[in-house]
TORDO-451034 format. One line per 10 residues: number of its first residue (from 1); for each residue x, z, y of N, C-alpha, C. Coordinates in steps of 0.05 Angstrom, whole numbers, plus 5000, padded with zeros to 4 digits. Layout:
<rs>
NUM	X Z Y X Z Y X Z Y  ...;
</rs>
This chain:
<rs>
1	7465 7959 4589 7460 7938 4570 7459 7911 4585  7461 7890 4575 7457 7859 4590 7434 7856 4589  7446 7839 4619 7407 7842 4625 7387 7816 4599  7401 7797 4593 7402 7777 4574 7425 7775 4553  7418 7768 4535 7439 7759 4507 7457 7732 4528  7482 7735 4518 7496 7716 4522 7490 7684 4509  7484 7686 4491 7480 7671 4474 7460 7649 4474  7443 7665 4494 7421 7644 4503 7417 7643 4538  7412 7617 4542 7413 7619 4573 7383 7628 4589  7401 7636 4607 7370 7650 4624 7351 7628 4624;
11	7326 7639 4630 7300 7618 4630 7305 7613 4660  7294 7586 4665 7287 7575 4692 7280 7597 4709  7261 7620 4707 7249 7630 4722 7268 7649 4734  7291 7654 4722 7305 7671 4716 7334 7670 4733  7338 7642 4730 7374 7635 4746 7370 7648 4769  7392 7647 4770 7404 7655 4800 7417 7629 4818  7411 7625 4838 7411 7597 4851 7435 7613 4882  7441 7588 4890 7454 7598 4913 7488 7618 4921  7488 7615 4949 7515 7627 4949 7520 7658 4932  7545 7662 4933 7543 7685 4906 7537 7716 4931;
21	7535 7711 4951 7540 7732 4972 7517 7730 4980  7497 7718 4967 7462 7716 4971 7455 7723 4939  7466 7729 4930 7452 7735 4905 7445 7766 4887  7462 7780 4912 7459 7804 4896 7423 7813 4898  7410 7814 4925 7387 7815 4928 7363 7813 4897  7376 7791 4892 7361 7773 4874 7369 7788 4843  7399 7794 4838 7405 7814 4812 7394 7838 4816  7390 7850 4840 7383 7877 4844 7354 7878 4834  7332 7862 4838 7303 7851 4831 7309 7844 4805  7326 7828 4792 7321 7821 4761 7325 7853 4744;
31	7351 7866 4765 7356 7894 4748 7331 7906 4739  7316 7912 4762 7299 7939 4760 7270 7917 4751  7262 7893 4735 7245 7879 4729 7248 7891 4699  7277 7888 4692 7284 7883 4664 7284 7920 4657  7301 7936 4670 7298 7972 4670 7279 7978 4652  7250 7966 4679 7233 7979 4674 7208 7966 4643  7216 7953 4637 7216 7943 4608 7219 7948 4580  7251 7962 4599 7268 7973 4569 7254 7996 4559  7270 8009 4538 7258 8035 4518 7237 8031 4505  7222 8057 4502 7208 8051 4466 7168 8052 4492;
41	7153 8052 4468 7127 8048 4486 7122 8077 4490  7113 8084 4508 7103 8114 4514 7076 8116 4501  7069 8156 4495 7040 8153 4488 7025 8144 4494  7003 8145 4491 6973 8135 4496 6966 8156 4517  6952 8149 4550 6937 8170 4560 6925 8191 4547  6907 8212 4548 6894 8223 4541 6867 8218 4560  6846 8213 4536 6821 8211 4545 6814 8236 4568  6802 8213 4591 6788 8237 4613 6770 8259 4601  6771 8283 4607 6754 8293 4598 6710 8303 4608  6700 8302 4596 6675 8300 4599 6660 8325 4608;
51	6660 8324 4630 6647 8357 4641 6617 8356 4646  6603 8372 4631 6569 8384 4632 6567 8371 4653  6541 8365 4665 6532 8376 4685 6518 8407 4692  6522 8421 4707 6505 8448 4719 6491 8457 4708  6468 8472 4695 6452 8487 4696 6431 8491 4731  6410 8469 4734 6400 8473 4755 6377 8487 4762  6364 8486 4726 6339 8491 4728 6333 8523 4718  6336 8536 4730 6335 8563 4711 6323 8584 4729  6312 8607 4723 6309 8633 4734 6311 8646 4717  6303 8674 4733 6307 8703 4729 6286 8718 4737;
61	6264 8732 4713 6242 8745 4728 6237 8772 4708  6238 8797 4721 6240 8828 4705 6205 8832 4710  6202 8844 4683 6175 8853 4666 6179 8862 4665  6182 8900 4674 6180 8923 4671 6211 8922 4655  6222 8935 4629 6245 8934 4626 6261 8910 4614  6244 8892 4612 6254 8866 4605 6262 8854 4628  6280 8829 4622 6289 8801 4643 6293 8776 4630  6261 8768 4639 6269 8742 4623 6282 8712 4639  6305 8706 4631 6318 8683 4635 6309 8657 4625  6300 8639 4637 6288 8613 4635 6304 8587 4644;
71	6316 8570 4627 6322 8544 4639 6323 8525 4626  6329 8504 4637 6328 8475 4618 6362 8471 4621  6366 8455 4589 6392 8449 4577 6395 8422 4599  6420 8420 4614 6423 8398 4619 6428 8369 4601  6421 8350 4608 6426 8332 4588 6442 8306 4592  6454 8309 4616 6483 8290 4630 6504 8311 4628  6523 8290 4634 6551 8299 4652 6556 8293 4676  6575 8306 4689 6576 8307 4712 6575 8270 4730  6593 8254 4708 6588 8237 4728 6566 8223 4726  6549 8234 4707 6511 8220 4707 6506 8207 4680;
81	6534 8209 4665 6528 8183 4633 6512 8212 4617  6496 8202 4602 6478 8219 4578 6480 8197 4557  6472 8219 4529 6471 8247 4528 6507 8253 4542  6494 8287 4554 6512 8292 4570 6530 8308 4539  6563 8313 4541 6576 8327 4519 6572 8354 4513  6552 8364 4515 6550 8394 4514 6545 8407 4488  6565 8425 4477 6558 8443 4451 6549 8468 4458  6539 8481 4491 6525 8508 4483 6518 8513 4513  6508 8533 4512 6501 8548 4533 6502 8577 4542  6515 8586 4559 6532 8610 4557 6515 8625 4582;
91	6508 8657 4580 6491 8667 4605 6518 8696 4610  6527 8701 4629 6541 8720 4641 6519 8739 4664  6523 8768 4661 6515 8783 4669 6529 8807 4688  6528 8824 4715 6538 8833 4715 6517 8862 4735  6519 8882 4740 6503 8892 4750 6517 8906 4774  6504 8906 4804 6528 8906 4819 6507 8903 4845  6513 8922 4878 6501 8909 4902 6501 8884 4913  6527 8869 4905 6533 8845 4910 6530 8829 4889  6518 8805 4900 6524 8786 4881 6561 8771 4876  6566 8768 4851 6596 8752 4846 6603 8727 4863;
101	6626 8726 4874 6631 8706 4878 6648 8686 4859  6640 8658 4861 6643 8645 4835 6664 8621 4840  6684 8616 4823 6703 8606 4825 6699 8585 4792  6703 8561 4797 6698 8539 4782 6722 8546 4758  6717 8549 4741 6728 8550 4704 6742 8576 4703  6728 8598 4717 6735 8628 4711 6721 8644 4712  6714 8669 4699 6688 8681 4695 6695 8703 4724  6674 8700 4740 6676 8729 4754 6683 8754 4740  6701 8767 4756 6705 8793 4751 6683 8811 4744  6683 8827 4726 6665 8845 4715 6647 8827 4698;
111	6639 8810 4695 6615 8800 4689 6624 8781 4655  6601 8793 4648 6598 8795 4615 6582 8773 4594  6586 8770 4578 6567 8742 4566 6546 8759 4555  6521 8757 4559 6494 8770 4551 6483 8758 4527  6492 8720 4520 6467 8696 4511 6490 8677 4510  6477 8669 4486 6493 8648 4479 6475 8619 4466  6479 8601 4464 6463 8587 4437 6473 8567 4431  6472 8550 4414 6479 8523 4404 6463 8494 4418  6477 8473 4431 6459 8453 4431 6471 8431 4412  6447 8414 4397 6462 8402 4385 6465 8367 4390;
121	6475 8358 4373 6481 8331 4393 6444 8318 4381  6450 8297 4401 6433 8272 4401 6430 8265 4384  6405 8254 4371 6403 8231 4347 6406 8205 4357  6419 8179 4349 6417 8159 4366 6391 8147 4358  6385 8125 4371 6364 8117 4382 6350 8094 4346  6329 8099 4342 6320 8086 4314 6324 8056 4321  6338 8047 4298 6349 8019 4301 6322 8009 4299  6315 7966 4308 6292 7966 4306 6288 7955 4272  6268 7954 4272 6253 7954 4243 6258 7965 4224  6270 7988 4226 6267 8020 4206 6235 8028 4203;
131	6231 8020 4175 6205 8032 4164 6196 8054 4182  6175 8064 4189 6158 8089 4205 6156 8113 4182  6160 8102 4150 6153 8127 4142 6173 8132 4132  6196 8130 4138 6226 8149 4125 6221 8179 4120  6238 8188 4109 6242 8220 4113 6252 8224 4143  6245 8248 4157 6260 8251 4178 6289 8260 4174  6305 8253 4200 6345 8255 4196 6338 8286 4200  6358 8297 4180 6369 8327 4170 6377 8335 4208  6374 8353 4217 6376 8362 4250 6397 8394 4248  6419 8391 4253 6438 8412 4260 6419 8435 4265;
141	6417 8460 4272 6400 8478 4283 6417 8475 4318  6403 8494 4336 6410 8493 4364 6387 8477 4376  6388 8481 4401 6372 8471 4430 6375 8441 4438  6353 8424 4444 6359 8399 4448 6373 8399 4481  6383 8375 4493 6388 8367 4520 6364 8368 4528  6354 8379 4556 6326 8379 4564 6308 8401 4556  6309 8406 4537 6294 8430 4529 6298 8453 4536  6270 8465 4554 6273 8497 4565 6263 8513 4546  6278 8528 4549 6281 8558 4536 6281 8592 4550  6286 8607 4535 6280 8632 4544 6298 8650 4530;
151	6316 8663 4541 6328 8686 4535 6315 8708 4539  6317 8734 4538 6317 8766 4544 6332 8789 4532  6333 8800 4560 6352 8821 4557 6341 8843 4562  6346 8869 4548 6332 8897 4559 6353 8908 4585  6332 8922 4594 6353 8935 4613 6358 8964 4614  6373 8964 4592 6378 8998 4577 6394 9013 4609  6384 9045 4607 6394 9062 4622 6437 9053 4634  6448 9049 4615 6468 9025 4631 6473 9005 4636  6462 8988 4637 6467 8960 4648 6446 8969 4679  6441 8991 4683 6431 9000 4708 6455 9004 4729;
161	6466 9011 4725 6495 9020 4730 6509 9004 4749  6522 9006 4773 6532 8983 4780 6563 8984 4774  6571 8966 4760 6604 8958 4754 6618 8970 4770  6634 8988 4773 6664 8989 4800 6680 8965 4804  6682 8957 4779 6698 8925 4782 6687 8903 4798  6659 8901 4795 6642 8888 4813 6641 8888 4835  6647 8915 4849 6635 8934 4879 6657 8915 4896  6652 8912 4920 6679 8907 4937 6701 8931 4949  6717 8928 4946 6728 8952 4961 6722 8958 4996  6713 8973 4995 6700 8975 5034 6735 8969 5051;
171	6730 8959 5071 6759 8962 5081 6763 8987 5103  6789 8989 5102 6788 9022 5105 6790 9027 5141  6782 9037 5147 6777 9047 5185 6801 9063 5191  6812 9064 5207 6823 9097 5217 6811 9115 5239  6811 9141 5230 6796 9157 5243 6797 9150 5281  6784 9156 5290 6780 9153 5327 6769 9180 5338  6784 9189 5353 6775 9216 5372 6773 9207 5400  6759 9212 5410 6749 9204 5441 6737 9230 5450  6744 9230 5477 6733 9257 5494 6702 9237 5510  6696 9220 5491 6682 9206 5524 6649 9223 5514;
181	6635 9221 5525 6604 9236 5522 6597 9219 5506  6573 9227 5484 6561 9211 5475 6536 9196 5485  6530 9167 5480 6521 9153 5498 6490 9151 5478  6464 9153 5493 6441 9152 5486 6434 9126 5472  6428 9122 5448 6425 9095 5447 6406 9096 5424  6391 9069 5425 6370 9079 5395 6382 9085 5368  6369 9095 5356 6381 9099 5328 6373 9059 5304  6392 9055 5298 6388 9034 5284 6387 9044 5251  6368 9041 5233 6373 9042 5207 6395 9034 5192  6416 9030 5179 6433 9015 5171 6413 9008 5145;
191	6413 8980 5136 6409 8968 5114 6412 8977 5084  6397 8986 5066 6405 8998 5046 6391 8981 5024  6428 8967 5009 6424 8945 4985 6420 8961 4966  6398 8949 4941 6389 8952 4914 6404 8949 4898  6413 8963 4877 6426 8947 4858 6415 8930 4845  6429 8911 4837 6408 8886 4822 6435 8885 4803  6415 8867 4779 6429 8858 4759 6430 8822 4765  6456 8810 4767 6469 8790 4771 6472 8771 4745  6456 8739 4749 6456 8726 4725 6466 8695 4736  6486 8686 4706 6494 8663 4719 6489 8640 4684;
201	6494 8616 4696 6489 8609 4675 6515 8582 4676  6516 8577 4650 6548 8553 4649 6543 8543 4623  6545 8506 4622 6534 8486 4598 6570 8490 4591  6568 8491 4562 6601 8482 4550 6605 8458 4533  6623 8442 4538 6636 8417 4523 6639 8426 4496  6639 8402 4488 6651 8412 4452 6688 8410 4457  6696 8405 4470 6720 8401 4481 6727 8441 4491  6705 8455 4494 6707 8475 4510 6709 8472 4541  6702 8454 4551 6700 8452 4572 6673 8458 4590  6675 8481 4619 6656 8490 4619 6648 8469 4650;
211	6626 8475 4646 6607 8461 4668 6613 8478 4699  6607 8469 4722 6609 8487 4740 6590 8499 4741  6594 8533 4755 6570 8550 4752 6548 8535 4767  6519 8557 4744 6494 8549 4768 6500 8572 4790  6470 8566 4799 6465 8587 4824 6458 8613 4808  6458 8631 4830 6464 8659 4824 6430 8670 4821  6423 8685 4790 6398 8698 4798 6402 8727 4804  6382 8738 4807 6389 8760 4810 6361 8777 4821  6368 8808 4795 6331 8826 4791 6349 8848 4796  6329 8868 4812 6328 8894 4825 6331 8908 4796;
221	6344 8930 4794 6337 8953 4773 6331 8976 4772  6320 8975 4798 6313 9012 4809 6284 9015 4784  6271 9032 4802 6243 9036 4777 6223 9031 4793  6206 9025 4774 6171 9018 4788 6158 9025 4781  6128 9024 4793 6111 9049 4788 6100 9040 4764  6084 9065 4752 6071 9062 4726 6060 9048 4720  6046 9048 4699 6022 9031 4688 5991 9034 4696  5978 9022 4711 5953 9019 4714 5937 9033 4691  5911 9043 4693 5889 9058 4671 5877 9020 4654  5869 9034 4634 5864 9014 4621 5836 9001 4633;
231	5834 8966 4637 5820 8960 4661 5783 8967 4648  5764 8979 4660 5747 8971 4651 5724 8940 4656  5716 8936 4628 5700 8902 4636 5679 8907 4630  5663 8887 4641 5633 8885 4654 5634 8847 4656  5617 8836 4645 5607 8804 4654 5581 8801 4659  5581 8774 4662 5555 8765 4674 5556 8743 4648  5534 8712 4672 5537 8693 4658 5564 8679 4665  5574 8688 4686 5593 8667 4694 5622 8677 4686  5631 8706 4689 5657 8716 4689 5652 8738 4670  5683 8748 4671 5684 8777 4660 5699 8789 4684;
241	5689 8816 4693 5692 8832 4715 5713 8862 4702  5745 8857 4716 5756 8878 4711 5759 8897 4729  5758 8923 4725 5765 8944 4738 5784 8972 4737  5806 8972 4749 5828 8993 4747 5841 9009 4757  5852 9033 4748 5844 9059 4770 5884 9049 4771  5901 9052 4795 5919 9051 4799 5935 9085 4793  5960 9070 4780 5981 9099 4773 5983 9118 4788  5993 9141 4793 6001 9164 4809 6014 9154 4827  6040 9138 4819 6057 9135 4834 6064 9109 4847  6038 9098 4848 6039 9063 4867 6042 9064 4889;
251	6064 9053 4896 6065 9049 4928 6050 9040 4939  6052 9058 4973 6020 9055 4990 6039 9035 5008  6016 9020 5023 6039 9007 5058 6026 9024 5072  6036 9013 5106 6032 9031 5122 6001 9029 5119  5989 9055 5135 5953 9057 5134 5941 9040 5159  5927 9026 5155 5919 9010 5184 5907 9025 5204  5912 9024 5226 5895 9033 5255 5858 9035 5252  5850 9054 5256 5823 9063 5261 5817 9066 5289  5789 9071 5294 5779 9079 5312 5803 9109 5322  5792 9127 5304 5809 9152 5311 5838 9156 5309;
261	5855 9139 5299 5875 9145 5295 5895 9114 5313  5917 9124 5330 5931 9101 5342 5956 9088 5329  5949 9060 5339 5973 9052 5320 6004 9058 5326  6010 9060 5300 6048 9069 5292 6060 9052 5290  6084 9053 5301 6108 9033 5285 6125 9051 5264  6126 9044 5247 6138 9064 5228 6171 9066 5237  6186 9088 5225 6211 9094 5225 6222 9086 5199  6239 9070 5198 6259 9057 5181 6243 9037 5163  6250 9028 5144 6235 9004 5125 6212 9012 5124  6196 8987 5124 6160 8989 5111 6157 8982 5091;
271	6148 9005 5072 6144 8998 5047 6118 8976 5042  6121 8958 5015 6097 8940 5007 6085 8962 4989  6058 8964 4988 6032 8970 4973 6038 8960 4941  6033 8967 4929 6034 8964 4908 6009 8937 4897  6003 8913 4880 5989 8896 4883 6001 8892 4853  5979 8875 4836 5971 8867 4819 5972 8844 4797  5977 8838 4774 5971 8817 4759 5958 8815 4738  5941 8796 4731 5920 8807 4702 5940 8779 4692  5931 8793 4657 5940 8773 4632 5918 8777 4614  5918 8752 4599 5887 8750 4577 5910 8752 4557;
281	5905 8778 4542 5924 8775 4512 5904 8757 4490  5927 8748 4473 5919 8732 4446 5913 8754 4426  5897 8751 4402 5899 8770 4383 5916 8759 4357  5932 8736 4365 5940 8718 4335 5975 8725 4351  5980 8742 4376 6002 8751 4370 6014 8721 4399  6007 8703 4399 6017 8687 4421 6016 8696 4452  6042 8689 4466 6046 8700 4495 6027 8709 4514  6026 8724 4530 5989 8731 4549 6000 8712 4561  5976 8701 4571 5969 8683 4600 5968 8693 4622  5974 8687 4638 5976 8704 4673 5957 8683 4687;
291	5931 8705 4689 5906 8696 4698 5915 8688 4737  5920 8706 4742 5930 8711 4783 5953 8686 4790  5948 8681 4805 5968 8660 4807 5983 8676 4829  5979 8691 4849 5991 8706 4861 5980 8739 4860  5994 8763 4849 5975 8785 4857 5970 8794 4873  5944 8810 4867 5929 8815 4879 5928 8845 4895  5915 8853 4915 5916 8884 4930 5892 8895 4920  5871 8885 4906 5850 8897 4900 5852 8914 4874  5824 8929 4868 5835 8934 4838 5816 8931 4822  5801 8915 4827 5779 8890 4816 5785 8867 4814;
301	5781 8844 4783 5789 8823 4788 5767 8810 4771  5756 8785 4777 5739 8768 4754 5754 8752 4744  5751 8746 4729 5758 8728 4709 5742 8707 4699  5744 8683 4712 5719 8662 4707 5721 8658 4678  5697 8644 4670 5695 8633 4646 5688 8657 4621  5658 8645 4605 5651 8661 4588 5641 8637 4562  5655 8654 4542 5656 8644 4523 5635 8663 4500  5616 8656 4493 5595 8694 4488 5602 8680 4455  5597 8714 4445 5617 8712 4420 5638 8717 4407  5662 8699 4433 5689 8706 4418 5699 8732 4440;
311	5719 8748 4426 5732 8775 4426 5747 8763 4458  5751 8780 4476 5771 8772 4500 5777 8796 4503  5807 8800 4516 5820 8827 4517 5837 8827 4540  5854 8839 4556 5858 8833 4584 5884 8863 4578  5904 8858 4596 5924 8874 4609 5927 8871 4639  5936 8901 4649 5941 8892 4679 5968 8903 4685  5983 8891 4698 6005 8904 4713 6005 8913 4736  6020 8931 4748 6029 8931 4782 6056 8913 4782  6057 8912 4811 6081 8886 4813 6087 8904 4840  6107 8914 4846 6122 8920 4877 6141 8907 4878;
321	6149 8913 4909 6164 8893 4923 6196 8910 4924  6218 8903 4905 6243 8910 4911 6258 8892 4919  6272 8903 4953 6287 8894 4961 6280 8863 4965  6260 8855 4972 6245 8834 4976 6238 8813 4950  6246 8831 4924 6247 8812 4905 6215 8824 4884  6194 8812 4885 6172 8815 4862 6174 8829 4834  6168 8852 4827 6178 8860 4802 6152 8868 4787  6153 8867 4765 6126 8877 4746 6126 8893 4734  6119 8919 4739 6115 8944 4717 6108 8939 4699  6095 8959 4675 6093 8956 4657 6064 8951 4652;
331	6053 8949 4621 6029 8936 4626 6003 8962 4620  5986 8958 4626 5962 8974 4617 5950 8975 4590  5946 8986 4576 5932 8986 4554 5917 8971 4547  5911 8950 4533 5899 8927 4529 5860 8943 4534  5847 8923 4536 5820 8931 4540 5804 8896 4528  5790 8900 4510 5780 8884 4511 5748 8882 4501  5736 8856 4498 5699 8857 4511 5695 8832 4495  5667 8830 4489 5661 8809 4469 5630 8809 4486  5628 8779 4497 5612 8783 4507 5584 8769 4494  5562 8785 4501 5532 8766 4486 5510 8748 4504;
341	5506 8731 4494 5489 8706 4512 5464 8728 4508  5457 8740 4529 5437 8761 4539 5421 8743 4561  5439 8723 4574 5427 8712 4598 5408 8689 4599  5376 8695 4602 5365 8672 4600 5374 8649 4619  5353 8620 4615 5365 8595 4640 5348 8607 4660  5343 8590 4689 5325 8589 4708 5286 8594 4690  5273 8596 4702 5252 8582 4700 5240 8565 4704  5215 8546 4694 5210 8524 4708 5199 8523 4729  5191 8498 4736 5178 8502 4770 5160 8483 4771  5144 8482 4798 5128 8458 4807 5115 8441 4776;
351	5095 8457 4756 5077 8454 4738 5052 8442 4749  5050 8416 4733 5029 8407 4748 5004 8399 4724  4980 8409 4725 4964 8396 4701 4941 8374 4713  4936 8350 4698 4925 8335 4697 4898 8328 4678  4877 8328 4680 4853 8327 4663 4853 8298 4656  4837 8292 4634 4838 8264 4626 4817 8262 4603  4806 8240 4593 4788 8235 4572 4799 8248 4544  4800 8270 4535 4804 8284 4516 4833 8300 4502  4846 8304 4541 4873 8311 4549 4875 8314 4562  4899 8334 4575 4910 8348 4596 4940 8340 4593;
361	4938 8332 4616 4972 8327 4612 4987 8340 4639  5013 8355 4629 5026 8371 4639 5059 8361 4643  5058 8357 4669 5095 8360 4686 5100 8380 4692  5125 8382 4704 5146 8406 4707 5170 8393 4718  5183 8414 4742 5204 8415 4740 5229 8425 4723  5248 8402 4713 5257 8415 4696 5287 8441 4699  5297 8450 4691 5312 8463 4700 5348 8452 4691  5371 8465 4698 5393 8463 4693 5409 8481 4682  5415 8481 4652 5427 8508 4647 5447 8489 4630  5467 8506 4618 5489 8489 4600 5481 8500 4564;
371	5465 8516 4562 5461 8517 4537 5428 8516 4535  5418 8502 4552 5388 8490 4546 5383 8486 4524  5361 8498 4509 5351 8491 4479 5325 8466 4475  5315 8472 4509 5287 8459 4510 5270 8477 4524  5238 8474 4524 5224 8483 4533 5190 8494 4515  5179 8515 4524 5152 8527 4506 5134 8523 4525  5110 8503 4514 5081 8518 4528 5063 8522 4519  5054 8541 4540 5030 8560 4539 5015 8559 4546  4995 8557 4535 4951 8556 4542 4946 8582 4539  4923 8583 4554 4903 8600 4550 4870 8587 4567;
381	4845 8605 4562 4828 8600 4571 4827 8612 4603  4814 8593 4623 4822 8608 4652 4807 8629 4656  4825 8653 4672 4824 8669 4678 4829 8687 4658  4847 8683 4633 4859 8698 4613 4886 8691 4620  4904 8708 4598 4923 8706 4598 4932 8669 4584  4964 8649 4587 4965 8632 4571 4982 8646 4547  4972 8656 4527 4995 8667 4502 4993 8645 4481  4978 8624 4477 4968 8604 4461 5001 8582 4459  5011 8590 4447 5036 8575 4443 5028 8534 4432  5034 8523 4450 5034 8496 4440 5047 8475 4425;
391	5071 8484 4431 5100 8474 4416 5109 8494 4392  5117 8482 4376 5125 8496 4353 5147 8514 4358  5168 8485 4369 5203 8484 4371 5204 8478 4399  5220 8483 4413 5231 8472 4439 5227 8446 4437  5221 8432 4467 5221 8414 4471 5235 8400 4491  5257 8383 4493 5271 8369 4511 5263 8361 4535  5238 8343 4530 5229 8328 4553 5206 8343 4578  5207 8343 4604 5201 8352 4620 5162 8353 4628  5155 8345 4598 5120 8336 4603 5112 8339 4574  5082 8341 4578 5069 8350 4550 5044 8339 4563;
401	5037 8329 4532 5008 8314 4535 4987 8346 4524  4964 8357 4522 4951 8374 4506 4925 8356 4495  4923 8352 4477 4891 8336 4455 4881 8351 4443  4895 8372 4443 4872 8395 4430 4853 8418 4447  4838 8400 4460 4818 8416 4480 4788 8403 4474  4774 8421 4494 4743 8415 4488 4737 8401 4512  4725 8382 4519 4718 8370 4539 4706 8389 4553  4705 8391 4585 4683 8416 4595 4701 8445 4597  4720 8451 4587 4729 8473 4581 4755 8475 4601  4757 8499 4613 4787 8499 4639 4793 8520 4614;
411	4826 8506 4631 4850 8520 4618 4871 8517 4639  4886 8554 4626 4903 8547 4644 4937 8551 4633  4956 8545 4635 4981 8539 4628 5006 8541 4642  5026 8549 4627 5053 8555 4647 5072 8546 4619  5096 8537 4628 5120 8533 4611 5143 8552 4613  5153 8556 4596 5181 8567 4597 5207 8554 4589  5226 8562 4596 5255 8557 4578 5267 8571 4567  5280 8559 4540 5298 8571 4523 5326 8568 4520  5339 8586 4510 5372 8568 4515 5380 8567 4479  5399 8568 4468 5413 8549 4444 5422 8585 4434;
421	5420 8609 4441 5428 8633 4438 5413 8640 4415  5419 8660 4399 5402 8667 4379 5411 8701 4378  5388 8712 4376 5365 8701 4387 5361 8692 4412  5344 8672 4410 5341 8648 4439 5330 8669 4460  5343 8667 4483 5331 8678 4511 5318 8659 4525  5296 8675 4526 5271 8659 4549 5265 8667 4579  5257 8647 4591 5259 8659 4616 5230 8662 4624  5235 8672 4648 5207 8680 4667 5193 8651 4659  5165 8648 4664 5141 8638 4661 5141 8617 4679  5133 8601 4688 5129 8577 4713 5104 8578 4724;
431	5106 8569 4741 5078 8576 4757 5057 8567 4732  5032 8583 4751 5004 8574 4729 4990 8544 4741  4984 8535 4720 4963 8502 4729 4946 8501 4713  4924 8508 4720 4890 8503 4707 4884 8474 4715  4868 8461 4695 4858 8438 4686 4832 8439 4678  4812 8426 4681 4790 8428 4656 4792 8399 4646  4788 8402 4615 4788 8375 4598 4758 8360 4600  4768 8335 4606 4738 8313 4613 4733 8297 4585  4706 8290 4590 4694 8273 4566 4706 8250 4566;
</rs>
């Protein structure tokens, strides 16, 4: 085609100037100016697309035949803009000696979707001066960005199993015959892997676009020992005291060195002992609490804090060590104790009586309890008992005046404390202080 209409002359910017044997340079540059011009407009790019960020925050922890999966929804994309584009969250499973190796936008071999859920988008941000008392915006169902959650999976008699698809193929040796002697050498254990069950987790686009995998969890599935006897409880004023007879079959560690017996190094792996976790169950049906922050080797545990009155109930687990990974049997039979304010406060102390013109007046040390009601005192004539009660009701303050005496007349007196319990517990007596009342 021409590079211009005839009809109109080239623009200034445009001529061609000079000898004609210097000018091709110059047509060859207007050619490919004008080329690349020509034809119709091409599509539109296609928008970059918007990839999750990761799954960073998550684990994996087995309760006897449960595994509960825990993480937070990411709430970027990869290159950091939020809310990040994510419509779900996807959990793959696979059960296997090895963990999968993971290859960015393809599911490992063998490995299965367990969990799924919905996240839904963002609300945007309340424009300003929208009334406070609207109705609230109608909310899609699904998981917010940020918000942790909890899956679980059972771990039925197959998903014990380890995949063949999973396994690596060993690579293959060829046989070796040698005449040479066999050479003395220690015996080495070879290493023997657990099967574990293999968990991964991946945020998806509404585009379907998946996030790169997280990190790999991953729980033992062999078996563990039973259930502990149901714990027996016992409190004070301060705790409740549990006690529990361990299963048949809890693993022992090695036995420590005595006087009589020398120390061993064991032959092949050393087993861990079997060790402990208490939980305070709810009775309204809400999650137990996990009292231990690490368990325990004993099979006694207190439990601070007494509440007298309300109902408390307790489970215990065993927890052994597979394959270096913490696992929790199953739980014990709930046991629970209701405990009663039985416990009086201190007594008082250092009672001092004072004679005076038609009064005795009486100090005391006072005491420190948290359900202090007050305090009782007691007269009597000296060298009797004081059973002569003076106070009606407890009394707060640490002194008492007495005006109801005979001038001339000893007496002698002790105080007690009471606490806020009903019925109120009293304590031991305070020392005795005789007085005689003056004219």
């Amino acid at each position: 085609m021409p590079l211009l209409p005839p009809s109109r002359p080239a623009p200034a910017a445009l001529r061609l100037v000079g000898p004609p044997a210097r000018r091709w340079p110059s047509l060859l540059l207007v050619a490919v100016l004008v080329a690349a011009g020509c034809g119709k407009r091409g599509a539109p790019l296609p928008p970059l697309p918007r990839v999750p960020a990761a799954v960073s925050e998550w684990s994996a922890l087995r309760s006897d035949e449960t595994v509960a999966l825990t993480l937070v929804v990411p709430g970027t994309n990869v290159s950091g803009d939020a809310p990040g584009d994510i419509a779900g969250i996807e959990l793959y499973a696979v059960t296997a000696d090895l963990a999968p190796e993971l290859v960015a936008g393809r599911v490992p071999p063998g490995m299965t979707l367990v969990a799924s859920a919905r996240v839904r988008r963002p609300l945007p941000p309340v424009p300003a001066g929208v009334p406070a008392d609207l109705p609230p915006v109608p909310r899609e169902p699904g998981l917010d960005q940020g918000e942790r959650t909890t899956f679980r999976e059972q771990l039925t008699p197959e998903l014990r199993v380890a995949q063949p698809a999973a396994l690596p193929a060993p690579a293959p040796s060829a046989p070796t015959i040698s005449d040479a002697p066999a050479l003395s050498l220690p015996l080495v254990m070879a290493e023997v892997r657990q099967v574990k069950r293999h968990y991964v987790a991946v945020a998806v686009s509404r585009r379907g676009t998946r996030s790169a995998w997280s990190a790999v969890r991953s729980v033992p599935v062999g078996p563990v020992s039973g259930a502990p006897s149901p714990p027996a409880l016992t409190y004070d004023a301060a705790a409740v005291t549990l006690a529990w007879t361990a299963a048949r079959d809890a693993r022992s560690g090695p036995a420590p060195a005595t006087a009589d017996t020398l120390e061993s190094r064991p032959f092949g792996p050393v087993g861990v002992a079997t060790r402990y976790v208490v939980y305070a169950t709810a009775p309204d049906g809400a999650a137990p609490t996990k009292l231990t922050e690490q368990p325990v080797a004993a099979l006694t545990y207190a439990a601070a804090g007494i509440e007298f009155g309300r109902e408390r109930c307790f489970v215990v687990r065993g927890v052994d060590t597979l394959d270096g990974v913490d696992v929790e049997g199953p739980a014990s039979p709930v046991a629970c104790i209701t405990p009663a304010d039985t416990f009086p406060p201190p007594a008082p102390s250092a009672l001092e009586a004072v004679g005076g013109a038609g009064v005795v007046s009486l100090i005391w040390e006072g005491v420190d309890a948290p359900d202090l009601a007050g305090y009782l005192v007691f007269r009597g004539a000296a060298g009797g008992e004081p059973t002569e009660q003076l106070t009606p009701e407890p009394i707060r303050a640490s002194s008492f005046e007495d005006r109801a005496v005979v001038a001339g007349t000893r007496y002698v007196y002790v105080v007690v404390a009471v606490d806020s319990a009903t019925p109120a517990n009293r304590s031991g007596p305070s020392n005795r202080a005789e007085e005689t009342a003056r004219r």
